[in-house]
HTML snippet that shows the backbone in 3Dmol.js (N, CA, C, O; Angstrom):
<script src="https://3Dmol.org/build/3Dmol-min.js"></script>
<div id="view" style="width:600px;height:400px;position:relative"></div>
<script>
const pdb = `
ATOM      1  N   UNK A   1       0.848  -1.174   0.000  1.00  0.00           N
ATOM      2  CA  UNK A   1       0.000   0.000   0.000  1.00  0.00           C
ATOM      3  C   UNK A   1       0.894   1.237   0.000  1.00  0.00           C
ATOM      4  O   UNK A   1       1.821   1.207   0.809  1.00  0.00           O
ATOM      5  N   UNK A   2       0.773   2.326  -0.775  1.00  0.00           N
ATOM      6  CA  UNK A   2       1.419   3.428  -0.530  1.00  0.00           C
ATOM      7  C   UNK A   2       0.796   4.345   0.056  1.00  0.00           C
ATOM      8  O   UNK A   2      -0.423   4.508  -0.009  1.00  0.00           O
ATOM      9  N   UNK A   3       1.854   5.267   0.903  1.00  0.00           N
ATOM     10  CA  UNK A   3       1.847   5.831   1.795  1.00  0.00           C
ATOM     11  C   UNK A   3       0.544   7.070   1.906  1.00  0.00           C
ATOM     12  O   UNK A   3       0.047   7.578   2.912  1.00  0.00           O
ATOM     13  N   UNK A   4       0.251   7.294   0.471  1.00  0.00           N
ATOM     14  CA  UNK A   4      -0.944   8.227   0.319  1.00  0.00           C
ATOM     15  C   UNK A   4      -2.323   7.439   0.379  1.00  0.00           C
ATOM     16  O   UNK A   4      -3.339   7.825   0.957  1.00  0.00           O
ATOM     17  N   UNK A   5      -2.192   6.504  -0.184  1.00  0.00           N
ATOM     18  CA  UNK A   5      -3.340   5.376   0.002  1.00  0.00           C
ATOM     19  C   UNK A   5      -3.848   5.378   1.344  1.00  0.00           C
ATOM     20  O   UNK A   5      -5.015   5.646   1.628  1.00  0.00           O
ATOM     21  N   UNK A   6      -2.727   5.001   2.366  1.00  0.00           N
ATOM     22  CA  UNK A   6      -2.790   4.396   3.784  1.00  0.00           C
ATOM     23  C   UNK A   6      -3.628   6.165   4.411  1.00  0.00           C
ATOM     24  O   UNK A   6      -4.637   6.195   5.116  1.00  0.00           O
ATOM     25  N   UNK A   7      -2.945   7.301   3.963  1.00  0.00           N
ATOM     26  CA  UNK A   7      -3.207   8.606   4.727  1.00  0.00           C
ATOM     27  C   UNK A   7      -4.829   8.545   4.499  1.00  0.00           C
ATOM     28  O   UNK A   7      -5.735   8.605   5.330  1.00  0.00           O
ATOM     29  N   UNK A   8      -4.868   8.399   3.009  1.00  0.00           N
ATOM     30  CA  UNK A   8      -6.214   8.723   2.537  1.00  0.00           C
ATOM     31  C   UNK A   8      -7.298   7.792   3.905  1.00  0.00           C
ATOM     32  O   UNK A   8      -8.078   8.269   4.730  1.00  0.00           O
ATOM     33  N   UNK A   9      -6.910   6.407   3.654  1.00  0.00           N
ATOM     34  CA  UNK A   9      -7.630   5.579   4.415  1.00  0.00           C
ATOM     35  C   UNK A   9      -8.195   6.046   5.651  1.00  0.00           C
ATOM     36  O   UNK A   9      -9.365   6.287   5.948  1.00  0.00           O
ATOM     37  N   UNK A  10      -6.560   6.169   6.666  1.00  0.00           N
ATOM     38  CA  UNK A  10      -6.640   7.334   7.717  1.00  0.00           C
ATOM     39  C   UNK A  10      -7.554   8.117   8.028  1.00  0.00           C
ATOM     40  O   UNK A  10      -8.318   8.117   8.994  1.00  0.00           O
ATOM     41  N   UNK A  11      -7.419   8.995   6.908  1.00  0.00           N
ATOM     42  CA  UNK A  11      -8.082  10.428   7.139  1.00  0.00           C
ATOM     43  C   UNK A  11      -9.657  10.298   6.885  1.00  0.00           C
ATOM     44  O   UNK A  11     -10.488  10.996   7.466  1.00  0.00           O
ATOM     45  N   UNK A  12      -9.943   9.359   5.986  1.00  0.00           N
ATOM     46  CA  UNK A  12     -11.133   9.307   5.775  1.00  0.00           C
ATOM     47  C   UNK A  12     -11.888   8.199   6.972  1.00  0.00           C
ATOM     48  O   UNK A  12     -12.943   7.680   6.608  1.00  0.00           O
ATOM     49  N   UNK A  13     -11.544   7.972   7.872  1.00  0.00           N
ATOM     50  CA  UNK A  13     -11.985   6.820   9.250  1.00  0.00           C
ATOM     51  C   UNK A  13     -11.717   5.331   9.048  1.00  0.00           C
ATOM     52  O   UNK A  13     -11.954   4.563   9.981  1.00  0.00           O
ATOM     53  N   UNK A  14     -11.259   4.894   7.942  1.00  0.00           N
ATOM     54  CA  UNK A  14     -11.522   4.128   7.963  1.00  0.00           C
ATOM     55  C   UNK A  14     -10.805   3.162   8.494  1.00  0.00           C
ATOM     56  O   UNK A  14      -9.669   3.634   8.462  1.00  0.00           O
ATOM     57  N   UNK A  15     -10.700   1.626   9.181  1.00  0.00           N
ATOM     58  CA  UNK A  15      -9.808   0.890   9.822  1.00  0.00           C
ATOM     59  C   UNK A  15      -8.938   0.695   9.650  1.00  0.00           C
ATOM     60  O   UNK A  15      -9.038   0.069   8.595  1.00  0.00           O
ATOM     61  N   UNK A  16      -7.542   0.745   9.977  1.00  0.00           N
ATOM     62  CA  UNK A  16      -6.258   0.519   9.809  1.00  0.00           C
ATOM     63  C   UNK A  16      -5.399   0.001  10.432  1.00  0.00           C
ATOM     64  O   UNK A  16      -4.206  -0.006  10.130  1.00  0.00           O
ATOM     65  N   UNK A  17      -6.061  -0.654  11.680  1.00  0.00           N
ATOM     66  CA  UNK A  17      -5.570  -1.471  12.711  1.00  0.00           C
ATOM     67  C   UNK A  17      -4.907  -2.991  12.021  1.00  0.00           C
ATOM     68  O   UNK A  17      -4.247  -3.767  12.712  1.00  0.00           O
ATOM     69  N   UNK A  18      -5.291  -3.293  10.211  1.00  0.00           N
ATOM     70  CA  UNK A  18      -4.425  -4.491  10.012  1.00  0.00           C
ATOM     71  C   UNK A  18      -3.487  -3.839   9.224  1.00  0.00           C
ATOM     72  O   UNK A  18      -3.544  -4.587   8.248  1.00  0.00           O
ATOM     73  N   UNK A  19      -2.734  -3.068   8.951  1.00  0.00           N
ATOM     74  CA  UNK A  19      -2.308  -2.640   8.460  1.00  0.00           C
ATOM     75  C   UNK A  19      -0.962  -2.028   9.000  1.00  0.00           C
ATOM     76  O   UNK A  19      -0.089  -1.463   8.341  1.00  0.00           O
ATOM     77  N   UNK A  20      -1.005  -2.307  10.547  1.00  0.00           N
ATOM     78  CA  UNK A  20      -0.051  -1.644  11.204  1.00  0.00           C
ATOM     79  C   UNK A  20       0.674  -2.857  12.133  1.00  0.00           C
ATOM     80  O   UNK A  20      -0.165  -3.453  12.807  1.00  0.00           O
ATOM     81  N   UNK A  21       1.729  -3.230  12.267  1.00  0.00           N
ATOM     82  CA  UNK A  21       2.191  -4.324  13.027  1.00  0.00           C
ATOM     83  C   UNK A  21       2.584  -3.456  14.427  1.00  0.00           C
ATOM     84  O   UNK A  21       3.638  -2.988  14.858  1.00  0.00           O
ATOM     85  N   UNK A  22       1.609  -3.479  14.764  1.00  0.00           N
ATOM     86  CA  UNK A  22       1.848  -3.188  16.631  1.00  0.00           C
ATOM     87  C   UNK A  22       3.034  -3.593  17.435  1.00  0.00           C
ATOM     88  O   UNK A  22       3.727  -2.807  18.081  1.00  0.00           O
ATOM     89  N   UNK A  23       3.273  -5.277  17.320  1.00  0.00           N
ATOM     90  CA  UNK A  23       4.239  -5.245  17.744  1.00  0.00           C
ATOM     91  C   UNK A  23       5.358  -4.921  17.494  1.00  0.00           C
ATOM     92  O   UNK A  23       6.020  -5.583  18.294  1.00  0.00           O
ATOM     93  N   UNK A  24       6.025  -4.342  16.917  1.00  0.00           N
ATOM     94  CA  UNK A  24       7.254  -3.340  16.720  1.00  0.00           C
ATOM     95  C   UNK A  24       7.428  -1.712  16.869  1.00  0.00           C
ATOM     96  O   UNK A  24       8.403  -1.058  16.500  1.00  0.00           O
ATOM     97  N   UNK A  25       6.461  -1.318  17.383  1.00  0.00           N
ATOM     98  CA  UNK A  25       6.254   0.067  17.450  1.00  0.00           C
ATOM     99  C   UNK A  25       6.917  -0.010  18.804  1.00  0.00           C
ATOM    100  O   UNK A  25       6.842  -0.900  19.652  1.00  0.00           O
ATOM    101  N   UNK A  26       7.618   1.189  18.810  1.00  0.00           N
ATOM    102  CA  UNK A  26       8.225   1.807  20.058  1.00  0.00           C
ATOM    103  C   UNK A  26       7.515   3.402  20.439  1.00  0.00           C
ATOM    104  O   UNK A  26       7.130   4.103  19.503  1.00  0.00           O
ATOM    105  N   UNK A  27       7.385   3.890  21.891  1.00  0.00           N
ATOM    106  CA  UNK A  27       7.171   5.039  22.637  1.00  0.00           C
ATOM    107  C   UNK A  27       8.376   5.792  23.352  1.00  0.00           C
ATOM    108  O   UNK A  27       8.892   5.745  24.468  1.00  0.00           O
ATOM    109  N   UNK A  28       8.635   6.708  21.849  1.00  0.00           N
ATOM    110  CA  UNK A  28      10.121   6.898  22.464  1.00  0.00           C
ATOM    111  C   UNK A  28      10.300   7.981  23.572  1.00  0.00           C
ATOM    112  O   UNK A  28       9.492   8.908  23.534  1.00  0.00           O
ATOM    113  N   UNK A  29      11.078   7.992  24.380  1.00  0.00           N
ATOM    114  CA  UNK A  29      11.599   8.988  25.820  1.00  0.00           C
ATOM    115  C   UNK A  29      10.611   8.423  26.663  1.00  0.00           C
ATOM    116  O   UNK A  29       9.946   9.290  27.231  1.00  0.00           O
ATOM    117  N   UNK A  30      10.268   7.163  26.954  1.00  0.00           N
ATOM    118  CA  UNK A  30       9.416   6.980  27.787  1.00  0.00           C
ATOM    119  C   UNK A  30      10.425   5.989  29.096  1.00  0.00           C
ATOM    120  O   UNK A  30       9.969   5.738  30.212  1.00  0.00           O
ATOM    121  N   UNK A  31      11.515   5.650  28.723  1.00  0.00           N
ATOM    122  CA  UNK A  31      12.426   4.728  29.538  1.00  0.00           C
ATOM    123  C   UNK A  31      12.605   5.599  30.871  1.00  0.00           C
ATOM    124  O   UNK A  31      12.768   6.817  30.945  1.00  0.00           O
ATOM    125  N   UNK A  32      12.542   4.790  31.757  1.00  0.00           N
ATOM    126  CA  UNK A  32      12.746   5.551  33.016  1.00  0.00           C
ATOM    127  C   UNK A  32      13.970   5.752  33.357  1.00  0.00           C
ATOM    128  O   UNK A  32      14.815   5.142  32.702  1.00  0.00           O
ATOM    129  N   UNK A  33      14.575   6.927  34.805  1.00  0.00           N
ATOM    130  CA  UNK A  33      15.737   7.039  34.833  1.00  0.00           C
ATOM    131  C   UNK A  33      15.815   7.273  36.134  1.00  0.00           C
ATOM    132  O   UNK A  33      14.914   8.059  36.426  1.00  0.00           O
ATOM    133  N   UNK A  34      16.641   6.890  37.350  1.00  0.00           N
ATOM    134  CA  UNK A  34      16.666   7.038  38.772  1.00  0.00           C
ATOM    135  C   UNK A  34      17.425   8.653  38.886  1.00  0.00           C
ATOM    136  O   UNK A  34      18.341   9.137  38.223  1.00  0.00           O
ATOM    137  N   UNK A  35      16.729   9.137  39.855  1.00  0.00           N
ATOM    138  CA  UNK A  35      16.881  10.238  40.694  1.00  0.00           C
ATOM    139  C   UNK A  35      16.786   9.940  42.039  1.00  0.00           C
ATOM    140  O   UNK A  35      16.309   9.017  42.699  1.00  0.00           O
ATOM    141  N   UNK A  36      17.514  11.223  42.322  1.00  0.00           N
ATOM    142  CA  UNK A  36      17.793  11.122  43.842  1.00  0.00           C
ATOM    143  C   UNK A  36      17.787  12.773  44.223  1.00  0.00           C
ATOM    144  O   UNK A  36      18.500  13.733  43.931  1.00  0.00           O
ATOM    145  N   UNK A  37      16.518  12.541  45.081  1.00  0.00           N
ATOM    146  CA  UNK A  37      15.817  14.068  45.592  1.00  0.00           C
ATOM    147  C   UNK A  37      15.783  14.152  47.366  1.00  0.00           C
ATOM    148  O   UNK A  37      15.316  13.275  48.093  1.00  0.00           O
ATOM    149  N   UNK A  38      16.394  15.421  47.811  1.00  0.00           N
ATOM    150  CA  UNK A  38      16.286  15.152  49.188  1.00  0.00           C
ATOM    151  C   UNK A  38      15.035  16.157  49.661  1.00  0.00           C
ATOM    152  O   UNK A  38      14.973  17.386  49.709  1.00  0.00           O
ATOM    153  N   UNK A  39      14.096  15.151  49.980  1.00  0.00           N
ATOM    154  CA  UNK A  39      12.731  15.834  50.209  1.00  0.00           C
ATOM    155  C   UNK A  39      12.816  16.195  52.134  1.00  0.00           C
ATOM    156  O   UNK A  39      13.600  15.491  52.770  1.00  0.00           O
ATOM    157  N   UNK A  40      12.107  17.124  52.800  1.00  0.00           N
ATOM    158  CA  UNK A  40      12.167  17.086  53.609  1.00  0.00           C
ATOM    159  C   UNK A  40      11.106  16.020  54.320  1.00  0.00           C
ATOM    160  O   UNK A  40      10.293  15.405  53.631  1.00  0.00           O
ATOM    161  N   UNK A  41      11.189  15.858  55.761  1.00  0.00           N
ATOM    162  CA  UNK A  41      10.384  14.422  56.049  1.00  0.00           C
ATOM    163  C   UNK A  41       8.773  15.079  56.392  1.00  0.00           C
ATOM    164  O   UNK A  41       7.989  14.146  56.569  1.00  0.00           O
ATOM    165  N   UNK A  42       8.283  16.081  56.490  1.00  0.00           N
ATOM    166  CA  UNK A  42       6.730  16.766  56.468  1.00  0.00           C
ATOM    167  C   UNK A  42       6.682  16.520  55.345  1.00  0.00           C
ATOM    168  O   UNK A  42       5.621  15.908  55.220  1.00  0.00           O
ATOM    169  N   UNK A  43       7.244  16.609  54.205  1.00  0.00           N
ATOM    170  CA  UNK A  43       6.573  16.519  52.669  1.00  0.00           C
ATOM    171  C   UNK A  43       6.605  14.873  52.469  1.00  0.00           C
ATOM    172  O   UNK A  43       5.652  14.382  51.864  1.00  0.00           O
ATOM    173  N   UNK A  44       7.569  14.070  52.909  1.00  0.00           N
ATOM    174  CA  UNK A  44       7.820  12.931  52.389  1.00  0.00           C
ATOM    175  C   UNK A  44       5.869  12.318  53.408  1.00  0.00           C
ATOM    176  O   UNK A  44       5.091  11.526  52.875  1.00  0.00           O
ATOM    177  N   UNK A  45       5.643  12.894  54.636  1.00  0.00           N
ATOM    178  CA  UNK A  45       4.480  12.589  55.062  1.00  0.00           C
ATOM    179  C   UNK A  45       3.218  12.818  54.534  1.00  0.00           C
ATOM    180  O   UNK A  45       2.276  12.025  54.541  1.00  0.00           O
ATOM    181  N   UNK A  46       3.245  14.113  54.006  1.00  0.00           N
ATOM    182  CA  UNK A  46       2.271  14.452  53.287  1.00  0.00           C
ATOM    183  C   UNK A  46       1.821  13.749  52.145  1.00  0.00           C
ATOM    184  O   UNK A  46       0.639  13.424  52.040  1.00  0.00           O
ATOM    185  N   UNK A  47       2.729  13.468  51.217  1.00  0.00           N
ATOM    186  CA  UNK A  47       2.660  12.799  50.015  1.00  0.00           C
ATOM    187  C   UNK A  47       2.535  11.236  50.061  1.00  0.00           C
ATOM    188  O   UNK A  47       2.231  10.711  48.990  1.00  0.00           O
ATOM    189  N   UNK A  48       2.768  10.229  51.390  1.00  0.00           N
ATOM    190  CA  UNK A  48       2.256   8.905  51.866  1.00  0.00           C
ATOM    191  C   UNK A  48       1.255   9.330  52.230  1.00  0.00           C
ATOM    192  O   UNK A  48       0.455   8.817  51.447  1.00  0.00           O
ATOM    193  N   UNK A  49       0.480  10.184  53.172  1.00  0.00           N
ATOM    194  CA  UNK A  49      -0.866  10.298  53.256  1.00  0.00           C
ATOM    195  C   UNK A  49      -1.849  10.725  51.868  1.00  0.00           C
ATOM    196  O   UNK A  49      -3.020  10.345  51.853  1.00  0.00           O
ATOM    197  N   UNK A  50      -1.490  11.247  51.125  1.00  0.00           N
ATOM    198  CA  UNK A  50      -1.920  12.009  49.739  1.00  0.00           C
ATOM    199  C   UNK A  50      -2.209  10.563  48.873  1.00  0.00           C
ATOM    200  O   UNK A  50      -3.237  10.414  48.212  1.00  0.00           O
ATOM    201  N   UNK A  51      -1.305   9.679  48.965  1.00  0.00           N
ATOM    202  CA  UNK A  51      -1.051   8.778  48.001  1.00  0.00           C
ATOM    203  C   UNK A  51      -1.935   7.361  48.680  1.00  0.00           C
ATOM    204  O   UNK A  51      -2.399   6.489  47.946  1.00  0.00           O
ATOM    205  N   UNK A  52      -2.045   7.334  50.044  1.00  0.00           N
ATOM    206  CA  UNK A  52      -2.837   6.430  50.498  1.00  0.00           C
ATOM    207  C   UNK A  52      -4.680   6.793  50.444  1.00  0.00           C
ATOM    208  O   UNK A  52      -5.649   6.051  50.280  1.00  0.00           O
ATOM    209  N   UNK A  53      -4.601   7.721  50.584  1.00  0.00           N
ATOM    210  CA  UNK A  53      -6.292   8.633  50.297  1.00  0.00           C
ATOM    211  C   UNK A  53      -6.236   8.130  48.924  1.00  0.00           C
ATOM    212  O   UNK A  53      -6.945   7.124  48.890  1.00  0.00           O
ATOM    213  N   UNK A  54      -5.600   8.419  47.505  1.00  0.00           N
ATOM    214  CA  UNK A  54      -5.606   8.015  46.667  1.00  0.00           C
ATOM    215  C   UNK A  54      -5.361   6.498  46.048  1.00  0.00           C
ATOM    216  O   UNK A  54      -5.690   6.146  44.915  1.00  0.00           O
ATOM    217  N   UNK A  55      -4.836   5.840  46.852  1.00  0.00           N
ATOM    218  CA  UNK A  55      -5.084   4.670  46.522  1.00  0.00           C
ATOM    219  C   UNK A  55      -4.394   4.214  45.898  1.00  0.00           C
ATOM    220  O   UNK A  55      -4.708   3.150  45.363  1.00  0.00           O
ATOM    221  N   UNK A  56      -2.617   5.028  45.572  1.00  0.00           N
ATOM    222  CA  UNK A  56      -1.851   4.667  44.793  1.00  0.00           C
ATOM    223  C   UNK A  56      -0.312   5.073  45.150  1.00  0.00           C
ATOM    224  O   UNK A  56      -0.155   6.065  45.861  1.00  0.00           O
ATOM    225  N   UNK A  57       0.756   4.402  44.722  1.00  0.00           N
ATOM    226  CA  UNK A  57       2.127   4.452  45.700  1.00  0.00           C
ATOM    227  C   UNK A  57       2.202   5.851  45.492  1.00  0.00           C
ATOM    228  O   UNK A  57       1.735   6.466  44.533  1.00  0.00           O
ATOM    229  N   UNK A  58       3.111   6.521  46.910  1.00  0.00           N
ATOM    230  CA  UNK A  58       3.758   7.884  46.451  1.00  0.00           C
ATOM    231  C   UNK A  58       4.690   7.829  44.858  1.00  0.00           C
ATOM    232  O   UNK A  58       4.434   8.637  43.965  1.00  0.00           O
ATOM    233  N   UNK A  59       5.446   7.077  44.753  1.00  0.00           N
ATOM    234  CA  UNK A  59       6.227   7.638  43.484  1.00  0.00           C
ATOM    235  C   UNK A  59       5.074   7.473  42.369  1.00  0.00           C
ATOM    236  O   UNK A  59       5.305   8.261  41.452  1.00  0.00           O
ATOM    237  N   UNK A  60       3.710   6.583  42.100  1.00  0.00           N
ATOM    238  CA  UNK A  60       3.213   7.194  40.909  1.00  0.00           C
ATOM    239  C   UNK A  60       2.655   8.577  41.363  1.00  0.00           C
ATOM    240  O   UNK A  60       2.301   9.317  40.445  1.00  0.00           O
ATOM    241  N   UNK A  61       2.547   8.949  42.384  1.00  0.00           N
ATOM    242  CA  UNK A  61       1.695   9.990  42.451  1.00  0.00           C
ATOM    243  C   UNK A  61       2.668  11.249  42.547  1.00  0.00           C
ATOM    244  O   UNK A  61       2.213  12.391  42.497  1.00  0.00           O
ATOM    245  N   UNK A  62       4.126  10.968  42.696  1.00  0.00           N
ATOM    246  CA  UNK A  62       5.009  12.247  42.372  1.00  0.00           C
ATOM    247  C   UNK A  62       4.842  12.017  41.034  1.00  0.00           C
ATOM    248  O   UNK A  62       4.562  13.039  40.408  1.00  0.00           O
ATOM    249  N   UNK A  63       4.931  10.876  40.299  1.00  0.00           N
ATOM    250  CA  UNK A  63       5.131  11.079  38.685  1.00  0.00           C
ATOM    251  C   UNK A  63       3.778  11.858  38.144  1.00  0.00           C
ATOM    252  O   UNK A  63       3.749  12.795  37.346  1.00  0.00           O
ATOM    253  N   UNK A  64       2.968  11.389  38.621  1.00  0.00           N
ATOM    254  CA  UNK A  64       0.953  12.165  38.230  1.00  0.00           C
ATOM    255  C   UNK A  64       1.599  13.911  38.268  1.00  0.00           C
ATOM    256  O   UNK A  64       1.499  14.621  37.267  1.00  0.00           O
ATOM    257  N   UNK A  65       2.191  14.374  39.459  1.00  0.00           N
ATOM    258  CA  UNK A  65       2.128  15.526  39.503  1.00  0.00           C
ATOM    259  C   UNK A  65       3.209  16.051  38.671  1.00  0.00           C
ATOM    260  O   UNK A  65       2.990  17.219  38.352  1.00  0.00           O
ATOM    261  N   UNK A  66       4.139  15.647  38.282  1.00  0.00           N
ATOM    262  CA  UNK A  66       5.453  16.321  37.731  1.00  0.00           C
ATOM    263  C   UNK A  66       4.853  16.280  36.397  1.00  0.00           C
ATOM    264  O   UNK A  66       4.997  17.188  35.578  1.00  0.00           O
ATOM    265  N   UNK A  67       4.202  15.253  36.200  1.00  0.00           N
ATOM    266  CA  UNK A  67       3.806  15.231  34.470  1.00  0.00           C
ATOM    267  C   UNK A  67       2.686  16.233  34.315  1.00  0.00           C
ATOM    268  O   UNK A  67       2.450  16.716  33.208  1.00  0.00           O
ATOM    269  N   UNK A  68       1.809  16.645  35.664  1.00  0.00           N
ATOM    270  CA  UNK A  68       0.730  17.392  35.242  1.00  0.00           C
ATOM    271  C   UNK A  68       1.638  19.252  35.200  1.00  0.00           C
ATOM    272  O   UNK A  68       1.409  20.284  34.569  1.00  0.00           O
ATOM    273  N   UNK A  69       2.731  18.819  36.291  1.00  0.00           N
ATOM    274  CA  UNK A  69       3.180  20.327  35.899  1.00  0.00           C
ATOM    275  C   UNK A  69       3.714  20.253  34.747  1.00  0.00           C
ATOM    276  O   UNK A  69       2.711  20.345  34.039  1.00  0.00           O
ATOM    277  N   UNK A  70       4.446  20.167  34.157  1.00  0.00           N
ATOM    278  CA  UNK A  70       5.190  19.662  32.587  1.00  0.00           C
ATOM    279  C   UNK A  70       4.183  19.675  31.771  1.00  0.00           C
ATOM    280  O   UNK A  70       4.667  19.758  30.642  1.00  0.00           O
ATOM    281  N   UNK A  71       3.152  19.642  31.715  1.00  0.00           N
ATOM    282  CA  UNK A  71       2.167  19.514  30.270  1.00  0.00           C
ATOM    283  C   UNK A  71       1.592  20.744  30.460  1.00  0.00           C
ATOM    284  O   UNK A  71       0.759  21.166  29.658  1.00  0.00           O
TER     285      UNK A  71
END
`;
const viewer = $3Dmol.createViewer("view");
viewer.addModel(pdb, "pdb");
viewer.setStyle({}, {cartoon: {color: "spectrum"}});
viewer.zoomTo();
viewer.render();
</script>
């Protein structure tokens, strides 16, 4: 199929889910990377209580917030 074919398809709704081999697609800059932050211990409390109300570990919930400031 060429590449204008496939857009056209695209653009016009139509399905293209066989057309695409999923498994080889990559999400690039998404690899994680260790840091090391010296938080004070009232915040390190705050954010285990924050994260237990929520229902989810503190580090996803520092990542929830860093990504919501960043966007």
């Amino acid at each position: 199929m060429k590449a204008s074919d496939f857009d056209r398809a695209f653009d016009d709704g139509e399905d293209i889910d066989h057309l695409i081999d999923w498994t080889s697609g990559l999400r690039p800059n998404l690899e994680a990377h260790r840091v090391e932050l010296d938080i004070p211990f009232w915040m390190i409390s705050k954010i285990d209580r924050e994260a237990e109300t929520l229902g989810v570990k503190p580090q996803d919930l520092i990542q929830r917030w860093i990504s919501e400031k960043l966007s």
